[in-house]
TILO-104763 format. One record per atom (N, C-alpha, C): residue number from 1; residue in one letter; y negated, x negated, z. Coordinates in Angstrom, 3 decimals, decimal comma, always signed. Layout:
{node NUM "a" {Y X Z}}
...
// end
This chain:
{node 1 "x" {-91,068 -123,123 +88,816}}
{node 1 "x" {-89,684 -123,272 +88,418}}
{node 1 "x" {-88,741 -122,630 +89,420}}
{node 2 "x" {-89,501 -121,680 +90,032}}
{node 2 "x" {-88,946 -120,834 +91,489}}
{node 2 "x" {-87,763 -120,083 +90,517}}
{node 3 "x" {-87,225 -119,465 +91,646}}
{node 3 "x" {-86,132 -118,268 +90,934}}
{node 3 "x" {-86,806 -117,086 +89,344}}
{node 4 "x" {-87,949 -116,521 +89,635}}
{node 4 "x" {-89,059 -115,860 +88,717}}
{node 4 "x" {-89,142 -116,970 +87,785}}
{node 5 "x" {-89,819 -117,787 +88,007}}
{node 5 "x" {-90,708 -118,730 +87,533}}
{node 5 "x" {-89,774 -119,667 +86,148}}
{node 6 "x" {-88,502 -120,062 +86,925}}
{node 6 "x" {-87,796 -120,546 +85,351}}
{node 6 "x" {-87,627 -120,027 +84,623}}
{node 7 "x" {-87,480 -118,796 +84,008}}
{node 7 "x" {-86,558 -118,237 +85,515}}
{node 7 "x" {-85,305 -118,538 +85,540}}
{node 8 "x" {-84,714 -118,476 +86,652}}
{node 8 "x" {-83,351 -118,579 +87,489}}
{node 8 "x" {-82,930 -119,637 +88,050}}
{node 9 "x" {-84,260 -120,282 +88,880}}
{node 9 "x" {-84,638 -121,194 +89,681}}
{node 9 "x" {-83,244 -122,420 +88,872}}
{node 10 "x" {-84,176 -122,998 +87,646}}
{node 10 "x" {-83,302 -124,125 +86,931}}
{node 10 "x" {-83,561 -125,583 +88,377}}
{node 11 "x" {-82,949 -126,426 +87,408}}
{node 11 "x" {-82,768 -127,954 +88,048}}
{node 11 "x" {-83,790 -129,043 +87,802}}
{node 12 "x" {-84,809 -128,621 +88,206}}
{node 12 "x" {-86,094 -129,422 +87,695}}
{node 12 "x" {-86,780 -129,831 +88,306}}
{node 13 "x" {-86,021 -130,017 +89,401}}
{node 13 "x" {-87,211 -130,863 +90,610}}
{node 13 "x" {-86,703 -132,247 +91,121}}
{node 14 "x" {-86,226 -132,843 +89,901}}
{node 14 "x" {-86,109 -134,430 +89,821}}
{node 14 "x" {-87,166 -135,053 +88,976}}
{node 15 "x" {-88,257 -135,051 +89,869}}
{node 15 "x" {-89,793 -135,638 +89,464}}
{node 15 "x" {-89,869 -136,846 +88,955}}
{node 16 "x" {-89,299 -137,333 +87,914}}
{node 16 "x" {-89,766 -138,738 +87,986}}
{node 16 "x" {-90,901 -139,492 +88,137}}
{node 17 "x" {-91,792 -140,563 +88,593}}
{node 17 "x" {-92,660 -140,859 +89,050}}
{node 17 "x" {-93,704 -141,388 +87,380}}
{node 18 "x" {-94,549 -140,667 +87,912}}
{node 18 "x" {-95,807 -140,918 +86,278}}
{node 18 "x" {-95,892 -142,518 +85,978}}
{node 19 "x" {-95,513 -142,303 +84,847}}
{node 19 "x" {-96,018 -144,249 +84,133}}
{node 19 "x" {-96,985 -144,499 +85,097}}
{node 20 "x" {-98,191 -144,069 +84,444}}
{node 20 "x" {-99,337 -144,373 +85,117}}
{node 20 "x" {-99,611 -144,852 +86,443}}
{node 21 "x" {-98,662 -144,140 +87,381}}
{node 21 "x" {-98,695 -144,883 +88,246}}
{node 21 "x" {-97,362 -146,062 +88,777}}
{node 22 "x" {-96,600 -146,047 +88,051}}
{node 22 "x" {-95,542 -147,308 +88,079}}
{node 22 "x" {-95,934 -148,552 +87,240}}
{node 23 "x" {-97,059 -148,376 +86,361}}
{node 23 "x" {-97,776 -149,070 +85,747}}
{node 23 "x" {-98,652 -149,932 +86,966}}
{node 24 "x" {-98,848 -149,123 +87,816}}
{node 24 "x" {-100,266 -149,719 +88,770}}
{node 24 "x" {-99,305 -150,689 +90,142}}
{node 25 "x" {-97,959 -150,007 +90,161}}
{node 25 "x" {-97,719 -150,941 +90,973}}
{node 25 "x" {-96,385 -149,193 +92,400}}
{node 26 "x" {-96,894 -148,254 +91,952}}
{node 26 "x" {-96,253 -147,718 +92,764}}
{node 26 "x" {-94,961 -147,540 +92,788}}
{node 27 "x" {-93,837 -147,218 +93,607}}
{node 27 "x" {-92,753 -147,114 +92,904}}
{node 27 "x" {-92,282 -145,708 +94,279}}
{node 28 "x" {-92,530 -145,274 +95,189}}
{node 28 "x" {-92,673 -143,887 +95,570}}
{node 28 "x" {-93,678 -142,665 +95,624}}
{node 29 "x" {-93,870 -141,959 +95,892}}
{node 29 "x" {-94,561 -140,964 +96,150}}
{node 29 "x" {-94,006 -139,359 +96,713}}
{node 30 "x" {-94,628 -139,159 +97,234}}
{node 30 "x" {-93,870 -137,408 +97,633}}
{node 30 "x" {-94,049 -136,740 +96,644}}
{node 31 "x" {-92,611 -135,608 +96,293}}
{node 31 "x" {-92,689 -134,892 +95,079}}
{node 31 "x" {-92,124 -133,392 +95,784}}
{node 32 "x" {-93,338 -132,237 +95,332}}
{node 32 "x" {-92,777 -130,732 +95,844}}
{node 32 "x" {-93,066 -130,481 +95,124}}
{node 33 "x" {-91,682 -129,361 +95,169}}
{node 33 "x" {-91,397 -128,281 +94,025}}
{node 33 "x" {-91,013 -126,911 +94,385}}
{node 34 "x" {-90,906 -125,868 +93,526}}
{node 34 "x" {-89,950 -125,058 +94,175}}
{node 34 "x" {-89,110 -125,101 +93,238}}
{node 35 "x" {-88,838 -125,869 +92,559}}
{node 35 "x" {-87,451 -125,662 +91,730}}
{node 35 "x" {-86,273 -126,512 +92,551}}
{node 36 "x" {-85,234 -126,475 +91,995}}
{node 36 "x" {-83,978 -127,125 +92,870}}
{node 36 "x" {-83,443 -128,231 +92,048}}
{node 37 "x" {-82,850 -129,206 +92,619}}
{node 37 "x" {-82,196 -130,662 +92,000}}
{node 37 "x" {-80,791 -130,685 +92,184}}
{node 38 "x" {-80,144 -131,103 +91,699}}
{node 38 "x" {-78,873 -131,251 +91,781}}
{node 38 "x" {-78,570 -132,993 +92,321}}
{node 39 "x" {-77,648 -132,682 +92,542}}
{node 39 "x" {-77,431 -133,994 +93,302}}
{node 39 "x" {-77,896 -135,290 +93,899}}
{node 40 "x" {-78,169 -136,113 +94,104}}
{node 40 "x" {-79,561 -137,195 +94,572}}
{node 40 "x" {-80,229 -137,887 +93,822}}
{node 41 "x" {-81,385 -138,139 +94,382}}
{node 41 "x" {-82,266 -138,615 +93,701}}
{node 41 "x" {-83,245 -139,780 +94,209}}
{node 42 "x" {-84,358 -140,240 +94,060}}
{node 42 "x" {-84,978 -141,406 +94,909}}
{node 42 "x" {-86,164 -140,482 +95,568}}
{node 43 "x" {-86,316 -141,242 +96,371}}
{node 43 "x" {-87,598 -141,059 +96,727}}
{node 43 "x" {-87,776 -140,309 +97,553}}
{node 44 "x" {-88,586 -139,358 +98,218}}
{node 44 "x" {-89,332 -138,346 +98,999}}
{node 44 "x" {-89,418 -136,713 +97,753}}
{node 45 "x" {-88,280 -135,894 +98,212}}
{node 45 "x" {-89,188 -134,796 +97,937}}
{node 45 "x" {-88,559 -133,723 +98,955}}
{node 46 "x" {-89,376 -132,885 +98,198}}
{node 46 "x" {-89,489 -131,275 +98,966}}
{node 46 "x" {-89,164 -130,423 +98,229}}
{node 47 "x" {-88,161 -129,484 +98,294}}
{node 47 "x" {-87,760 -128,520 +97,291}}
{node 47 "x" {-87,493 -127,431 +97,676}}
{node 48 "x" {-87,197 -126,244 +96,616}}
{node 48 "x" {-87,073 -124,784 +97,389}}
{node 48 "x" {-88,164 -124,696 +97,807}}
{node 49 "x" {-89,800 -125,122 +97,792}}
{node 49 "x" {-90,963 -124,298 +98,158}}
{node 49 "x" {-91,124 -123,066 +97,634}}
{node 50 "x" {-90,899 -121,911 +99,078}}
{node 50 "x" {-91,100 -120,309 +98,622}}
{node 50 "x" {-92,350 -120,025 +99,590}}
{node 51 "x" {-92,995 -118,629 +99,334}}
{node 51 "x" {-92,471 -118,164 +97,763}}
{node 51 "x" {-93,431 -119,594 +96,647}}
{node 52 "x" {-92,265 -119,105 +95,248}}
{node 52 "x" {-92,855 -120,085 +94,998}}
{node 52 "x" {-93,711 -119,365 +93,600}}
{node 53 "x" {-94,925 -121,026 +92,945}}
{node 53 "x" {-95,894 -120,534 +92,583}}
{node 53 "x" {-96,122 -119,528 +91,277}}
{node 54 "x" {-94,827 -119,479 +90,604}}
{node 54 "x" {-94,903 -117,767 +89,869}}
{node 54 "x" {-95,460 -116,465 +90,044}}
{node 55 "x" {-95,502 -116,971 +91,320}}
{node 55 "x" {-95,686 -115,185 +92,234}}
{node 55 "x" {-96,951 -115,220 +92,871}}
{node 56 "x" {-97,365 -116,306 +93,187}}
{node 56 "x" {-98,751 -116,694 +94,037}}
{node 56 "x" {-98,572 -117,791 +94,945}}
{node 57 "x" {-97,369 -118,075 +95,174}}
{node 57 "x" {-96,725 -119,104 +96,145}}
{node 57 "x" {-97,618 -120,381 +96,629}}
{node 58 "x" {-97,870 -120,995 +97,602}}
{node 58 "x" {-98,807 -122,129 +97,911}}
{node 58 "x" {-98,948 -123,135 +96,821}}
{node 59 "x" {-97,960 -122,938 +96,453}}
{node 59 "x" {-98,130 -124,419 +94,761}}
{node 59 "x" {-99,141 -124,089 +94,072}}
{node 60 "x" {-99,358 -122,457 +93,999}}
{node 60 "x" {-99,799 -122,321 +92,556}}
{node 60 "x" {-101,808 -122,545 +92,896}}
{node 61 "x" {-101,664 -122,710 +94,134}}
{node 61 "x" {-103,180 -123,114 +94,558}}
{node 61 "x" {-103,515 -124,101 +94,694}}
{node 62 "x" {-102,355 -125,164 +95,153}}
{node 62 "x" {-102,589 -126,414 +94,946}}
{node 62 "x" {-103,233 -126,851 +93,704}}
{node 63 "x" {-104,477 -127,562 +93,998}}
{node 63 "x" {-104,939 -128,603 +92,668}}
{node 63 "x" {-105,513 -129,841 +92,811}}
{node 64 "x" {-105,085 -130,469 +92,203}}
{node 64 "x" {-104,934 -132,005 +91,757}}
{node 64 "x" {-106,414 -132,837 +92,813}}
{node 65 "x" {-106,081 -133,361 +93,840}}
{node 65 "x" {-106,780 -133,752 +94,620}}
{node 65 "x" {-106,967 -133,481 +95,843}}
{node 66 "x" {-106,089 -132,530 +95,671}}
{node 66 "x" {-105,896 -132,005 +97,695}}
{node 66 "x" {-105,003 -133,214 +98,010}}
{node 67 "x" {-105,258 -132,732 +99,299}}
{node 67 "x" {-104,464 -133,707 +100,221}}
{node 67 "x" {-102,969 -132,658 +100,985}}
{node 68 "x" {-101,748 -133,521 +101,126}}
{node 68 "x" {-100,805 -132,215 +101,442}}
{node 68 "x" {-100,459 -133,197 +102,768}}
{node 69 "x" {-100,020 -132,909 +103,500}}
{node 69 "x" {-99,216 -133,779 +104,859}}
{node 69 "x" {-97,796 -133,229 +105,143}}
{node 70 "x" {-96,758 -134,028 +105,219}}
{node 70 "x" {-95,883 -133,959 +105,372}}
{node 70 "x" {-95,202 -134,831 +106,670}}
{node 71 "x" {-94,761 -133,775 +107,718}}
{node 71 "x" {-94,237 -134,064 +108,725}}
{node 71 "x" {-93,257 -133,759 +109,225}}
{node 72 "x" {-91,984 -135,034 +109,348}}
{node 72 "x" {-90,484 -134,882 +108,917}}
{node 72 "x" {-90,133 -133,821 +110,429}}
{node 73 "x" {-90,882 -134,773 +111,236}}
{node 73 "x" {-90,566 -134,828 +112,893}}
{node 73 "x" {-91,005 -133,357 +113,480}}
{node 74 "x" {-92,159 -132,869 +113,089}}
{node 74 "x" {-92,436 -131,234 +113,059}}
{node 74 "x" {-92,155 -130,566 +111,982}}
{node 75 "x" {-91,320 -130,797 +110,905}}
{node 75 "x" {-90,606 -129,890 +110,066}}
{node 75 "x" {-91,752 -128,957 +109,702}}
{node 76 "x" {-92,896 -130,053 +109,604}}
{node 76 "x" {-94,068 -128,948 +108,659}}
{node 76 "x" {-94,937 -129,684 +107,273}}
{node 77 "x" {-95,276 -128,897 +106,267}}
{node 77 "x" {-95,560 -129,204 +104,993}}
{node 77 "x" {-96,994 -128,145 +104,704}}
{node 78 "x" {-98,182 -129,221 +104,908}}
{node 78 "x" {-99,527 -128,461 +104,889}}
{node 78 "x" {-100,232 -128,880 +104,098}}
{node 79 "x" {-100,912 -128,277 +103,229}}
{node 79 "x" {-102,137 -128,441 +102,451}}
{node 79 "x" {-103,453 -128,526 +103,484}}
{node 80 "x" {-103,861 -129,574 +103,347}}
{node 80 "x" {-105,164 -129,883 +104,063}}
{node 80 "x" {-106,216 -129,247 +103,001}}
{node 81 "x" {-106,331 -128,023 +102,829}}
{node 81 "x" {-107,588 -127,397 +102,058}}
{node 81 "x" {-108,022 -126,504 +103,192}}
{node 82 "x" {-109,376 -126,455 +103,216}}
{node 82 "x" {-109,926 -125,327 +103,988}}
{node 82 "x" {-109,621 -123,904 +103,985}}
{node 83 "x" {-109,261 -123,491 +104,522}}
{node 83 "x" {-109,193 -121,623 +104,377}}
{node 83 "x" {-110,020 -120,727 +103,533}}
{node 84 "x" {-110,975 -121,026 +103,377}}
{node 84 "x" {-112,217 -120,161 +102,915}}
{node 84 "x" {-111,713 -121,229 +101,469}}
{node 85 "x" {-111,599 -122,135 +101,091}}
{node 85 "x" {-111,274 -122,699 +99,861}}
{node 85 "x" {-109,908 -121,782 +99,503}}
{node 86 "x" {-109,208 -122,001 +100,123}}
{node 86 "x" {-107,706 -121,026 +100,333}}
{node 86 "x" {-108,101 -119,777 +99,499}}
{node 87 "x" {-108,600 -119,024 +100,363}}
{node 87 "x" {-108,939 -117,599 +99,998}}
{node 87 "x" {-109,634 -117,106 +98,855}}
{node 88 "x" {-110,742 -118,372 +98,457}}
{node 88 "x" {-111,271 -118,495 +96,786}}
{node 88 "x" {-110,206 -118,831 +95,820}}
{node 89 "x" {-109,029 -119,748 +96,044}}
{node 89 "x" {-108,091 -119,740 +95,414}}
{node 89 "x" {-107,162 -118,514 +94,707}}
{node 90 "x" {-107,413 -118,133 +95,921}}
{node 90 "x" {-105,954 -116,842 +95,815}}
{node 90 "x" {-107,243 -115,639 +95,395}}
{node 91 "x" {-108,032 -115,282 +95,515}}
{node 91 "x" {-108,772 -114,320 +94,784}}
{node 91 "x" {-109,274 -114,810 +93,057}}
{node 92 "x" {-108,742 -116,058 +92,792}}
{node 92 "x" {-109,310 -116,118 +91,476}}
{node 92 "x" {-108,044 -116,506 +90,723}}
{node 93 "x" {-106,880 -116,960 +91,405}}
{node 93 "x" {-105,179 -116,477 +90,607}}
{node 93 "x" {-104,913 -115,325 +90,169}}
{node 94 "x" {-104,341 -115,513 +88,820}}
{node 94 "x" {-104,443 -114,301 +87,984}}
{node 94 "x" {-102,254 -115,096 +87,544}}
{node 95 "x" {-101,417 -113,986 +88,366}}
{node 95 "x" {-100,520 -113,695 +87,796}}
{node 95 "x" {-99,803 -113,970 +86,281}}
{node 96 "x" {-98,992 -114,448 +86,285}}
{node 96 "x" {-98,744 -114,962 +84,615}}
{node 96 "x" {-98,297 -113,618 +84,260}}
{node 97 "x" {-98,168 -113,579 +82,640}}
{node 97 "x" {-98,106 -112,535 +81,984}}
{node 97 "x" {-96,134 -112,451 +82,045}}
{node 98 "x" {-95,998 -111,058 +82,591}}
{node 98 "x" {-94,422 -111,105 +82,705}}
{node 98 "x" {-93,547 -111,746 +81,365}}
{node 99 "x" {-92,185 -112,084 +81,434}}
{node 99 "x" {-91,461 -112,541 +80,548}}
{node 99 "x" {-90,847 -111,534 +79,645}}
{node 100 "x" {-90,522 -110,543 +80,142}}
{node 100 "x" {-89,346 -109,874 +79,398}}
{node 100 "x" {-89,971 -108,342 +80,298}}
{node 101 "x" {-89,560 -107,501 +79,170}}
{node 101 "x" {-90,500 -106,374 +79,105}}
{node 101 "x" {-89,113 -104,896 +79,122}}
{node 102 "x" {-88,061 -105,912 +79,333}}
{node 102 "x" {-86,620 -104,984 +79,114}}
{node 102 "x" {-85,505 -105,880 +79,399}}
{node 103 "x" {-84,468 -105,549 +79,667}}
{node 103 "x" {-82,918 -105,836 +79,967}}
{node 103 "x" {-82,634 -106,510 +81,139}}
{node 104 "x" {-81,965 -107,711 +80,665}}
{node 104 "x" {-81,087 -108,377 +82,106}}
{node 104 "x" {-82,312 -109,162 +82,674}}
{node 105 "x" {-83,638 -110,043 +81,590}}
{node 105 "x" {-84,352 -110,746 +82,585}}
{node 105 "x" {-85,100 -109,893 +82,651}}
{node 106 "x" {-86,004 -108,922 +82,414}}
{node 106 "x" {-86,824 -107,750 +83,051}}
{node 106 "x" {-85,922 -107,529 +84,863}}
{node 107 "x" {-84,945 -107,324 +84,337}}
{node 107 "x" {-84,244 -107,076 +86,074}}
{node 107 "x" {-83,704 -107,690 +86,928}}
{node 108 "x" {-83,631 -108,952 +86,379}}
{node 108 "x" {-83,945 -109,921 +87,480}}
{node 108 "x" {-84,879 -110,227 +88,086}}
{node 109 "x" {-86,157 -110,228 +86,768}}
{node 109 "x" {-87,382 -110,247 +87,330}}
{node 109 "x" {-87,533 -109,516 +88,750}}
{node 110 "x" {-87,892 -108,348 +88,101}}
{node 110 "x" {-87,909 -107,547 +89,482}}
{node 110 "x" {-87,208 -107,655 +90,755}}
{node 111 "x" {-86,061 -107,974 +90,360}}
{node 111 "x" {-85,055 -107,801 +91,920}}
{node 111 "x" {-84,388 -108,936 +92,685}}
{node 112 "x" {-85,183 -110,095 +92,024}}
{node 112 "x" {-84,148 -111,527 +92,827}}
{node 112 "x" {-85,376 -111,687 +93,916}}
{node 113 "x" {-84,867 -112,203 +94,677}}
{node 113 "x" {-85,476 -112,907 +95,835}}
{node 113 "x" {-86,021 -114,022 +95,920}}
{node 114 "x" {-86,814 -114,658 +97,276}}
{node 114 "x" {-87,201 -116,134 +96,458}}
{node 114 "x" {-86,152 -117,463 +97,697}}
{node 115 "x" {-86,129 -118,087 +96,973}}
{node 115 "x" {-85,673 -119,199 +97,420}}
{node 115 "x" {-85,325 -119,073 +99,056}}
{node 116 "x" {-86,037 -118,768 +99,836}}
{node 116 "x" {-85,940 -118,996 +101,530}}
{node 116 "x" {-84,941 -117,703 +101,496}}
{node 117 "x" {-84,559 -116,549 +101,002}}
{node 117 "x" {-83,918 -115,480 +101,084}}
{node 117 "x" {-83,021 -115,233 +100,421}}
{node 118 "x" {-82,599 -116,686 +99,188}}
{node 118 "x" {-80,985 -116,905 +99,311}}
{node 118 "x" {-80,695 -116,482 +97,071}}
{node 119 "x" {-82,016 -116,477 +97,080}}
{node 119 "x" {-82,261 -115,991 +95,277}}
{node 119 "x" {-80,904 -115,245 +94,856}}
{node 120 "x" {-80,543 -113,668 +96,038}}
{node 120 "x" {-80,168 -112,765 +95,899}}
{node 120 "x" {-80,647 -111,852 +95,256}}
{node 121 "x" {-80,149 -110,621 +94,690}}
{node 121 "x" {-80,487 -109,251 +93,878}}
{node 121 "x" {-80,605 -108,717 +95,318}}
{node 122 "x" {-82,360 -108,082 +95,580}}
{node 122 "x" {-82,553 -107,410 +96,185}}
{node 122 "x" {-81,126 -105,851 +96,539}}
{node 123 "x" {-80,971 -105,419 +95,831}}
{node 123 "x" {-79,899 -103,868 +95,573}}
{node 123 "x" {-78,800 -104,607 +95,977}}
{node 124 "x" {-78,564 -105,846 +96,644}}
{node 124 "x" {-76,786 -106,475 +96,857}}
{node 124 "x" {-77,205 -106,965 +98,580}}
{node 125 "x" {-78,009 -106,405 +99,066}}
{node 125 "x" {-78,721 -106,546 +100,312}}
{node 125 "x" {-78,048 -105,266 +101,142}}
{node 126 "x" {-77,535 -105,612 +102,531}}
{node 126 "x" {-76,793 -104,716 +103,265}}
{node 126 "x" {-77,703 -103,230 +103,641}}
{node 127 "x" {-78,711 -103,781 +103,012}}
{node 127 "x" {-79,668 -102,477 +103,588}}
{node 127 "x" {-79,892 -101,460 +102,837}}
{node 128 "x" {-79,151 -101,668 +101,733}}
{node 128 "x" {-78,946 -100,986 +100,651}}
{node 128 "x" {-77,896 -99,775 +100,542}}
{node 129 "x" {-76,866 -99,892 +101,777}}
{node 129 "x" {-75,792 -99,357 +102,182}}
{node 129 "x" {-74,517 -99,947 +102,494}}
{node 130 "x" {-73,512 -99,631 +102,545}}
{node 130 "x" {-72,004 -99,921 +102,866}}
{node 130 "x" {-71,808 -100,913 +101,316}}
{node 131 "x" {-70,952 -101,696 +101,848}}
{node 131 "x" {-69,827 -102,596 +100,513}}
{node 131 "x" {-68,884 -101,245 +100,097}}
{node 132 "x" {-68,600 -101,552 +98,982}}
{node 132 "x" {-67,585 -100,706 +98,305}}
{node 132 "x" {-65,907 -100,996 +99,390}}
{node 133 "x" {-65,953 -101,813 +100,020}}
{node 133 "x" {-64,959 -102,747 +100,497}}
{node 133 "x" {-64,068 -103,092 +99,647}}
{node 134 "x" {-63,093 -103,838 +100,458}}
{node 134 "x" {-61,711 -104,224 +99,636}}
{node 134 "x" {-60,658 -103,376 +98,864}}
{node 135 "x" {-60,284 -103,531 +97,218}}
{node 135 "x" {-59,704 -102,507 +96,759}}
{node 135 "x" {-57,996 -102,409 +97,843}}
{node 136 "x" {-57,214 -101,259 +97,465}}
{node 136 "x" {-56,007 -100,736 +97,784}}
{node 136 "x" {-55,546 -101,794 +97,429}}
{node 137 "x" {-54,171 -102,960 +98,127}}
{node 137 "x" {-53,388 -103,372 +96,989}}
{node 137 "x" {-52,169 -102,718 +97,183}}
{node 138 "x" {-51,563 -102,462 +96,641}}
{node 138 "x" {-49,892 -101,821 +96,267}}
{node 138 "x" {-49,393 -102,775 +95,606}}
// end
């Protein structure tokens, strides 16, 4: 639900917590996404994970039974999977089939950025050249 991935990184990372487990008795859990939330919400999450898993992003390897650790105090967010599991992951992800094959989302596709880099149009990047600057006013 990254910038690609909604596309245009929608408001969907207000996880609500599965019956199933509010049924059993839980009433938190940690919730990551890379999509973005709007205003507050309960609980524990993590949002803006880039890149995110549209593209290959760490989500999209995550599966159901890993273990993730989250540490507020070292400002770090790890998948406890082995490396060599890692690397079987990411050699057997197969890219989703693009959305739009022409126009405005074909070119967004291509040219937005992800989340940590501000889900700018690559071509509106200073490295691109000079601003037009400020018009004349008279």
């Amino acid at each position: 639900a990254g910038p690609q991935g909604g596309p245009g990184f929608p408001e969907w990372g207000m996880l609500p917590l599965p019956t199933a487990l509010v049924k059993q008795g839980y009433r938190d859990m940690l919730r990551i996404s890379d999509a973005r939330m709007s205003g507050t919400s309960y609980g524990a999450c993590v949002l803006h994970v880039a890149p995110e898993s549209f593209v290959g992003g760490p989500l999209a390897l995550l599966q159901t039974g890993d273990i993730v650790r989250l540490d507020l105090a070292n400002r770090s967010l790890d998948m406890l999977v082995d490396e060599a599991e890692l690397e079987r992951r990411r050699a057997a992800w197969t890219p989703p089939e693009p959305r739009f094959q022409r126009g405005y989302g074909w070119m967004f596709q291509r040219h937005v950025s992800q989340a940590d880099q501000g889900c700018d149009f690559d071509y509106l990047m200073s490295a691109h050249g000079e601003t037009a600057g400020e018009p004349d006013i008279f």
